[in-house]
C-alpha positions in Angstrom: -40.5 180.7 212.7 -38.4 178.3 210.5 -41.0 179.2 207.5 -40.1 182.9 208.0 -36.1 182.4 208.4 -36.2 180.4 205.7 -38.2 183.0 203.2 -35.6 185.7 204.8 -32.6 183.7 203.6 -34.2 182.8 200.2 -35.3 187.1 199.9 -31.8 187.9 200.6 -30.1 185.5 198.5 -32.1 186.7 195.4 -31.4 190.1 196.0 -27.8 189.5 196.0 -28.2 187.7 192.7 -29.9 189.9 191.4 -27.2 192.9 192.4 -24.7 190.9 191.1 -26.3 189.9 187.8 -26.9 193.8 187.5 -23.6 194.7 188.6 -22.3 192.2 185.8 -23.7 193.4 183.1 -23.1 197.3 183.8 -19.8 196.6 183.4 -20.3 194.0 180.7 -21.8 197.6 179.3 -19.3 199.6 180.6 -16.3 197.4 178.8 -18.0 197.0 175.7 -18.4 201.0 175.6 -14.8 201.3 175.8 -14.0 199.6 172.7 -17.2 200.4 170.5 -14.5 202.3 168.0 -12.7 199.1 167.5 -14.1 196.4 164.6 -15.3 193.1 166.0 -16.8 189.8 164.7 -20.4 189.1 164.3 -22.9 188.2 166.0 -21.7 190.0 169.6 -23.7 188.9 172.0 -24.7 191.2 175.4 -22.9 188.2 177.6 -21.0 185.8 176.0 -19.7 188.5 173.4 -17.9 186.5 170.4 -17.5 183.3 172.1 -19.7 181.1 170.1 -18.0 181.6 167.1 -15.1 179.9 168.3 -17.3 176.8 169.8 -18.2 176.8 165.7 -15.1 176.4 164.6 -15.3 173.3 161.7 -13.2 170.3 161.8 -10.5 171.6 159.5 -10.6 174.7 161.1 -8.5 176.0 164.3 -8.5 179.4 166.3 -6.2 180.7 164.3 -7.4 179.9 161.0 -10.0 181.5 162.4 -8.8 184.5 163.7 -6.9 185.2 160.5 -10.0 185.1 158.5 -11.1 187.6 160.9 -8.2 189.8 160.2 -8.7 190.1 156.7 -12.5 191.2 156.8 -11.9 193.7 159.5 -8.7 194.8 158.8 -5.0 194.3 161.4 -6.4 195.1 164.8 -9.7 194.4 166.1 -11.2 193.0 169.2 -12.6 190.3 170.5 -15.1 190.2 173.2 -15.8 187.1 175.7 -18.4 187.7 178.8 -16.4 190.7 180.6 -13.4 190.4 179.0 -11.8 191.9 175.9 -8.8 191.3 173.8 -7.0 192.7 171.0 -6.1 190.8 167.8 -3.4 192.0 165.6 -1.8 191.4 162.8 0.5 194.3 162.0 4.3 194.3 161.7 4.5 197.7 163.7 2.8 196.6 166.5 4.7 193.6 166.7 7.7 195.6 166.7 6.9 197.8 169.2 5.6 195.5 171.7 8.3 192.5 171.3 11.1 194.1 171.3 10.5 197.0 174.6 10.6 195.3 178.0 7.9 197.2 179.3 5.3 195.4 177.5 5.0 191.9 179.8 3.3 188.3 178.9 -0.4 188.5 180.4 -0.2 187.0 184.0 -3.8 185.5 183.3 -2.2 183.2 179.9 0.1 181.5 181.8 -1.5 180.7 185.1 -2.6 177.3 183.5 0.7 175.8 182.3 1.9 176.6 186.0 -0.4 174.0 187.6 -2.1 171.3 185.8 -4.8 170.0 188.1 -3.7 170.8 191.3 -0.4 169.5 190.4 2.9 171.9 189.9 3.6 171.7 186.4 5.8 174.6 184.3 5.7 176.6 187.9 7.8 180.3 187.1 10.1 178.1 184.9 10.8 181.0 182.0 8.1 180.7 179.8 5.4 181.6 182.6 7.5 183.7 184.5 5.8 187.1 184.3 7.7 189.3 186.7 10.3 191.0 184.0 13.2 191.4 186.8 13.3 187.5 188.3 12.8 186.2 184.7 15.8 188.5 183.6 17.6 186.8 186.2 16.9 183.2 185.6 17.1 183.3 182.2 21.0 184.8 182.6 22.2 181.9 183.8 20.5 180.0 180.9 22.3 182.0 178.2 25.6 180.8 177.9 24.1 177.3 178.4 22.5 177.8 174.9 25.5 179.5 173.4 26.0 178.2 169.8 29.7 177.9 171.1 28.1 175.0 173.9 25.8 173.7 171.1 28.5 173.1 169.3 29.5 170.5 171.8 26.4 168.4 170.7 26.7 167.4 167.3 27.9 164.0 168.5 24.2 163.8 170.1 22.1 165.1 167.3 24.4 162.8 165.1 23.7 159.6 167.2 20.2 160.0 167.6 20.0 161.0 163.7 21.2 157.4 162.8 19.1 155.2 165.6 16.0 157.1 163.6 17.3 156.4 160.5 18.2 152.8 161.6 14.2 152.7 163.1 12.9 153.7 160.1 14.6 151.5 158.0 12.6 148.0 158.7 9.3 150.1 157.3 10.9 151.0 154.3 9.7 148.9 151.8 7.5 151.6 150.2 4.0 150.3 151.2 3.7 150.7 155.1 2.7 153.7 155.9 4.5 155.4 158.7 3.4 158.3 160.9 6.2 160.6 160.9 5.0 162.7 163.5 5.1 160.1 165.9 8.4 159.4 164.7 9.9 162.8 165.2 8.2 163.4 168.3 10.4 160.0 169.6 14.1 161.2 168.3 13.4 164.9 169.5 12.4 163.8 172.9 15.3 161.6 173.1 17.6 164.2 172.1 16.2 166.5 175.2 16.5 163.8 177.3 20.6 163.3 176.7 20.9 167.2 176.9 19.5 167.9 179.7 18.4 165.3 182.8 15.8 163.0 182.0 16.0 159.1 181.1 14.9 157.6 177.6 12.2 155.4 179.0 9.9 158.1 180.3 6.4 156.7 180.4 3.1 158.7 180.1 -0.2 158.4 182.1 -3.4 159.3 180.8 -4.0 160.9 184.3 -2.2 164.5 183.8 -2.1 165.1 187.8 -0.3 161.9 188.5 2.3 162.3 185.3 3.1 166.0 186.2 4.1 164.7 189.3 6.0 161.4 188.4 7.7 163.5 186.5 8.7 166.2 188.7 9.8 163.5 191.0 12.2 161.8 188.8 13.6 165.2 188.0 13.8 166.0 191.0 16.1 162.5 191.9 18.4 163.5 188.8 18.9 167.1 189.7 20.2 165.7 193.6 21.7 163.1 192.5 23.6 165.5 189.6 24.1 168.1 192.9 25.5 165.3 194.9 28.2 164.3 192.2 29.4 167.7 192.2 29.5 168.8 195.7 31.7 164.9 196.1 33.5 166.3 193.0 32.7 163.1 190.8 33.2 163.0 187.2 29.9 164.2 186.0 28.5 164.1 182.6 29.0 168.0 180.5 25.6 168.9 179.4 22.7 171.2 180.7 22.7 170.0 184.0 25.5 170.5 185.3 26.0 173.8 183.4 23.0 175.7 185.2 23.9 173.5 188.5 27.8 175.4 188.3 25.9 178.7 186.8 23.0 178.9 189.7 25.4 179.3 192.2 25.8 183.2 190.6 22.3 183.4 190.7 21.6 186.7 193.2 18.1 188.6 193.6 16.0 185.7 193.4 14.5 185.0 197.0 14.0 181.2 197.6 15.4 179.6 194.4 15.6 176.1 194.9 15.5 172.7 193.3 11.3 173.1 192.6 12.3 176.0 190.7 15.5 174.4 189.0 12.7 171.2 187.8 10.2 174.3 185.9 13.1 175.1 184.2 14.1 171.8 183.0 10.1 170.7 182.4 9.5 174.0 180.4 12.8 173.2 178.3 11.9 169.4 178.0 8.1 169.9 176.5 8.5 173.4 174.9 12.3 171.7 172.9 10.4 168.4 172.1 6.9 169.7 171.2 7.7 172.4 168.5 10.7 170.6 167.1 9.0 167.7 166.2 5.9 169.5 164.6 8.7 171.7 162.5 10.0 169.1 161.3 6.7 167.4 160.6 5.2 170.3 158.9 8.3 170.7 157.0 8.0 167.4 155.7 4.8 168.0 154.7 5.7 170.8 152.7 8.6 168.9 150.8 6.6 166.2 150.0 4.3 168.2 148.4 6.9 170.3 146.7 9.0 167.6 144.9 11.1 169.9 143.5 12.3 171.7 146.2 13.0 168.5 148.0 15.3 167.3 145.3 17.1 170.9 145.3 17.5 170.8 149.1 18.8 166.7 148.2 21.2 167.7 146.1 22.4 170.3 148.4 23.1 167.4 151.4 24.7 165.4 148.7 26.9 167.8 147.5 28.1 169.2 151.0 27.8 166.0 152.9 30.3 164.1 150.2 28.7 160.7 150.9 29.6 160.6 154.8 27.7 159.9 157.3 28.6 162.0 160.2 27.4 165.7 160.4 29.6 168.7 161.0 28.8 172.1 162.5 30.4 173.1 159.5 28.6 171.3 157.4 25.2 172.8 158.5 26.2 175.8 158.2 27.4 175.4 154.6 23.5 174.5 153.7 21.7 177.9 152.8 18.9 176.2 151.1 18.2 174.1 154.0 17.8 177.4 156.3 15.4 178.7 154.0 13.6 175.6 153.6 13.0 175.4 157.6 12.3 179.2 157.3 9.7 178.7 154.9 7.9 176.1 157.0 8.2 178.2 160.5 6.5 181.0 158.5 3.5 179.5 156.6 2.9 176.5 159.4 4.6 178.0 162.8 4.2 175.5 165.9 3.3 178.5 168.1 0.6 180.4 166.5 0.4 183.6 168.9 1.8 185.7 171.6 0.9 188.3 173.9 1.3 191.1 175.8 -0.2 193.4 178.1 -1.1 197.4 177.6 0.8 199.5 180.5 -1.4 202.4 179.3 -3.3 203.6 176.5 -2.2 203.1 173.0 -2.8 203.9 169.4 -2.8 200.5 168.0 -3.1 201.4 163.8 -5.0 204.3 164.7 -7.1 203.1 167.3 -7.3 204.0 170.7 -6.8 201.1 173.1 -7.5 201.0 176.9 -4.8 200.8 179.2 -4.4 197.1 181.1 -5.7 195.2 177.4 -4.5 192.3 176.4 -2.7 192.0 172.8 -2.6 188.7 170.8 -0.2 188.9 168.1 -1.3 186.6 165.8 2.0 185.0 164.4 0.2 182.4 162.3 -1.7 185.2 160.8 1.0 187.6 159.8 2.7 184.7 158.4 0.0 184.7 155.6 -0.5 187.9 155.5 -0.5 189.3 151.8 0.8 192.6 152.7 4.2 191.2 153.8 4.7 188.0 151.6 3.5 187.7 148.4 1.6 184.6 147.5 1.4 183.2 150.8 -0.1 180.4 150.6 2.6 178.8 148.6 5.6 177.4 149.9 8.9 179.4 148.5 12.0 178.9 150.6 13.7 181.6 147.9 11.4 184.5 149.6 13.6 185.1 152.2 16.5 185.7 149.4 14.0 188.8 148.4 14.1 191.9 150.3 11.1 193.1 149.2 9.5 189.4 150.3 11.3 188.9 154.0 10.3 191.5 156.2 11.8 191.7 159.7 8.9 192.3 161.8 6.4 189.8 160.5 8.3 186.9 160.5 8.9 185.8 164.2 8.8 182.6 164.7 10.4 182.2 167.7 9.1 186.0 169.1 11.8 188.6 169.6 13.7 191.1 172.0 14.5 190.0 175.0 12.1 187.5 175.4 12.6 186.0 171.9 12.9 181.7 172.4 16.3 181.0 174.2 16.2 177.4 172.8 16.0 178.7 168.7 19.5 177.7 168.0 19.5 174.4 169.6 16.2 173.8 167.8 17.4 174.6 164.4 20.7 172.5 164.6 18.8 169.4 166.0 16.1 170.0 163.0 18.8 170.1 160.4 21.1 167.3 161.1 18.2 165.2 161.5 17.1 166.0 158.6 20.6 165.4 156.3 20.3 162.2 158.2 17.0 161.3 156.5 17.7 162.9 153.1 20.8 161.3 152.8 19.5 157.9 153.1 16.1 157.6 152.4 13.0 158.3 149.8 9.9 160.0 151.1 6.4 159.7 149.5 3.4 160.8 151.1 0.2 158.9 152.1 -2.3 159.7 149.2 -5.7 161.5 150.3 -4.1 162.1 153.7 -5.8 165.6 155.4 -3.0 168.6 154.8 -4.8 170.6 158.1 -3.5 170.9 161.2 -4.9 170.4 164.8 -4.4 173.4 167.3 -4.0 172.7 171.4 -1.1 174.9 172.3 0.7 173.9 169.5 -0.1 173.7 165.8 0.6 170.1 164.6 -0.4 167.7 161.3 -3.9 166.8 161.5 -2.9 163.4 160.0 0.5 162.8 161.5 2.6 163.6 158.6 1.9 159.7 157.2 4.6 158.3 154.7 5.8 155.2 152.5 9.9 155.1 152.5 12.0 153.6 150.6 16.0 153.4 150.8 17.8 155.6 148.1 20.1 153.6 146.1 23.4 155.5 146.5 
């Protein structure tokens, strides 16, 4: 009796396998039917589609590199097919256009769903960068807005200033011109002190290797700050003027949003902290890079500080806005090496995508990195030529996005920029950079593009 009930269970356990393995690979069928018209990469395979080309990707190679390379054999859209699931590349100003800058087009739910837990633990949550739902992020992201006015930023040179010269001031014991010194690590210290005075969190934060136990350290302390900052105010205490206490005085405006509390107020303030620090500190990294393998466009943007700066030490807002070449330089760098590489959006219904048909519900990557390097939108891309963008026919709106645009373009762009460029006058001004010799110029991809070799450097002090 046991025998037979066992054989039954086995029977019917294999036939469900069995329906479900041929249910899977109808539709595996079915979806790879529906986009038969559009190019792909080679070899497709029936069930894991282009997948193990990317688990071949070389050392000094990332995704996009990859999918790039892709775009210039088959052309600005094609897809790319993994198990049941297929997505659209593209590389085409037009589609970029049309999909950034229309409100109808929303972030893939599916992209995002990992940033809002890491582990089991509440990471990003619906801070704005994974908030999909177009109305609720409209509404959080309203009471951000005036909080990153340039007319607040304003307010922060004194910051940027201050921890411009405790870099300098760090750097200054290594520069003897023969220790070499990572400055990736080094800009990835000053930018995350720099979030950490504008918005709530204290210098001395600590990392664990163990992701679920720092995601929630983390939300804990910010959690203290953000009550403690609540507290102040409702006892009406002299409280410090920064982010905080902007959004704190703001959220009280904040209608339509069921159940917004202080959970939701810490994914705001953890997507700022790590999205501000991250890509920040590989900008200026990369841009580094770039400099210091471009001597002369280093000493151009040098004598520019110089020559606005007047040999002082403190930064103005008007002085940064004086340096041209200094905005193209950082222009230059966010175009050929962009710290986000892609974005992406979701189909609401069929579209002709550079002539070809594509399914309702698909998912489009808009390969930013790509288009950047794209030779039908800047000429010789590969080199690095801050001057472009003083050429019409060279600076083309709709391939150049950095930072994304419409409505959803990065709220944090002008802060970023300012912090970048007084940090940098700061180091111009007062020091000499060399690179490492035979350091690797590639770049590492995991969410972010950053210096495969940490942007290593001997410095010396200028003689002034």
């Amino acid at each position: 009796m046991a025998a037979n009930l066992i054989f039954v269970s086995c029977s019917v356990f294999a036939l469900a396998f069995w329906i479900a393995f041929l249910g899977l690979s109808l539709y595996i069928a079915y979806n790879r039917k529906r986009y038969s018209h559009i190019p792909h990469p080679e070899p497709l395979h029936f069930f894991s589609g282009n997948l193990q080309l990317l688990k071949d990707v070389g050392d000094d190679e990332t995704w996009s590199t990859v999918l790039s390379h892709w775009s210039k054999k088959l052309g600005p859209v094609y897809c790319f097919h993994t198990y049941a699931r297929t997505v659209i590349i593209c590389e085409d100003s037009t589609v970029f256009k049309e999909l950034l800058t229309k409100s109808k087009y929303l972030k893939a739910p599916d992209t995002y769903r990992a940033f809002r837990f890491l582990y089991g633990a509440r990471a990003f949550g619906n801070g704005l960068l994974c908030e999909t739902n177009h109305e609720a992020w409209m509404k959080k992201r309203a009471i951000f807005n005036h909080a990153f006015h340039r007319r607040y930023l304003m307010g922060l040179m004194n910051e940027f200033n201050i921890c411009g010269d405790k870099l300098v001031n760090h750097l200054i014991p290594s520069s003897d011109g023969r220790t070499e010194v990572a400055m990736s690590e080094e800009f990835a210290r000053v930018t995350m002190e720099i979030i950490a005075r504008y918005s709530i969190l204290p210098k001395d934060i600590k990392y664990r290797r163990e992701v679920r136990g720092a995601m929630k350290d983390l939300r804990k302390m910010a959690r203290r700050c953000i009550q403690a900052r609540m507290d102040a105010l409702n006892q009406g205490e002299e409280v410090p003027q920064n982010i905080l206490t902007y959004i704190l005085q703001e959220s009280n405006n904040l209608e339509g949003i069921e159940n917004f509390d202080i959970e939701d107020m810490i994914d705001q303030f953890l997507t700022f902290f790590a999205a501000g620090e991250e890509t920040t500190s590989n900008l200026l990294s990369f841009t580094f890079l770039h400099l210091g393998r471009n001597p002369e466009i280093m000493k151009k943007l040098r004598d520019e500080v110089d020559t606005i700066l007047k040999g002082k030490d403190y930064v103005e807002y008007s002085d940064i806005t004086q340096m041209q070449y200094l905005t193209l330089v950082l222009k230059e760098s966010l175009r050929i090496t962009p710290p986000g590489s892609m974005l992406n959006r979701i189909l609401p219904n069929e579209m002709d995508l550079c002539g070809y048909k594509v399914p309702k519900d698909t998912i489009v990557l808009l390969q930013i990195y790509g288009i950047g390097r794209n030779e039908k939108y800047f000429k010789n891309p590969a080199t690095f030529d801050p001057e472009r963008f003083t050429r019409d026919e060279d600076s083309p709106l709709f391939a150049y996005v950095p930072f994304s645009m419409g409505s959803r373009s990065c709220i944090g762009q002008t802060f970023a920029m300012m912090e970048a460029k007084v940090i940098m006058c700061k180091l111009i001004k007062q020091l000499e950079f060399q690179l490492v010799p035979n350091q690797n110029f590639k770049f590492t991809e995991n969410i972010t593009l950053k210096p495969k070799d940490g942007c290593r450097n001997y410095i010396t002090k200028r003689k002034l």
